[in-house]
N, C-alpha and C positions, 0 to 999 in steps of 0.2 A: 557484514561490516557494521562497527560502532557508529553512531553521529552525533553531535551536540545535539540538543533538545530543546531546537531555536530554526527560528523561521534557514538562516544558513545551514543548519545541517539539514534541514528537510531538501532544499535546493543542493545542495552535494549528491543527497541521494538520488533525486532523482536522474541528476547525470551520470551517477555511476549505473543506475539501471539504463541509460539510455546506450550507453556505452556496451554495456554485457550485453542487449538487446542485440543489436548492429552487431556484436563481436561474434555471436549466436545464428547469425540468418536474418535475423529478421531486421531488415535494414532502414534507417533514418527515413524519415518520411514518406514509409509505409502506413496504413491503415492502421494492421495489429501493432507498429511501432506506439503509434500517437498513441492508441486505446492503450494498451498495458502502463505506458510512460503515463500518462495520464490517472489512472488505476494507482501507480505508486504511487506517486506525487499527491493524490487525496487520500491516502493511508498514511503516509509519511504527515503533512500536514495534520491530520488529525491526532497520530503521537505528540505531535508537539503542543496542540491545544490542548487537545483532552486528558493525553497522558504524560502530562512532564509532570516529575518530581526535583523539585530542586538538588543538583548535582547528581543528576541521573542520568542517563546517557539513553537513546530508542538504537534499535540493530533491526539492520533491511538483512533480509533471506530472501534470495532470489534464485531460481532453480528452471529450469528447459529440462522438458521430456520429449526430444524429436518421436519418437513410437507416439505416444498421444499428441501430440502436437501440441503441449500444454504449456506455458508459465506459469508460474507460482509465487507468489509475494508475498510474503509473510513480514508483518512489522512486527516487534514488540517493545513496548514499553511498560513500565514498572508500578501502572495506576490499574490493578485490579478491581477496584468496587467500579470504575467509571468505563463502563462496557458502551459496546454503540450500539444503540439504535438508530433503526432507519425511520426518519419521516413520514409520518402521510402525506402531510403538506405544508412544505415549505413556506414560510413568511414570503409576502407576494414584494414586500417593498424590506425585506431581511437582506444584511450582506452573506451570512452563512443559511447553514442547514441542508444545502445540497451535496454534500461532498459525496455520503454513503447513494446517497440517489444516484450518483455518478456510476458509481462502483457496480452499484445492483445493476445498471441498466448495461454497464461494457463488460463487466465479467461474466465468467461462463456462473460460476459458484463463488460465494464468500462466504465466511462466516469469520467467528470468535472463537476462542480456546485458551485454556490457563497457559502461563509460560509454563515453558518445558524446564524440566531440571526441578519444577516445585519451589522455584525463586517470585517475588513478589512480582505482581503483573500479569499481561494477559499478551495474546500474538494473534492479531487481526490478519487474514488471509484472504487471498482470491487466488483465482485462476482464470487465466484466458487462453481461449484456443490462441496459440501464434501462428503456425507453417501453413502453407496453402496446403490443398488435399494433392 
């Protein structure tokens, strides 16, 4: 799905993953719930600081693999040169700079990758195990 690329479309997204989540198995105020919702919601957030282009819109991909037990989140947005790095350390008295810290610590795997299609921009990814064994 599409979203503005404003603190509200970040907050739409993340309830639309919270919703697929529960829709999925993996139900509200579960552990993997919070981590993966959590997980989008600092990729989502971070499209919108780092990667808004004025009348640009960021698009959540969200995906369950029951055989791996995986989710998948994929954001992209349309700011290719402004890739993420992750922190070594965080400003001790900063409002930002942990988000990707988040991400590295609850996902299985993240990384970076050009948008698909060879359209401007880039589509930030994780994965997290969701289903019990």
């Amino acid at each position: 799905m599409r979203f503005s690329s404003t603190p509200r479309g970040a907050r739409l997204a993340r309830r639309m993953c919270e919703h697929c989540l529960d829709a999925w198995g993996v139900p509200y105020d579960s552990e993997a719930h919070d981590a993966i919702t959590l997980v989008a919601a600092e990729l989502c957030a971070n499209a919108v600081q780092h990667g808004h282009v004025a009348g640009r819109d960021f698009q959540v991909h969200l995906t369950a693999s029951p055989p791996t037990r995986t989710v998948r989140i994929e954001v992209t947005d349309t700011r290719g040169e402004s890739l993420p790095l992750l922190p070594t350390v965080p400003s001790p008295d900063g409002e930002g700079g942990r988000g990707l810290l988040l991400v590295a610590a609850l996902a299985d795997r993240w990384g970076c990758s050009p948008r698909a299609g060879g359209g401007p921009g880039k589509t930030v990814w994780a994965e997290c195990t969701a289903y019990p064994a």
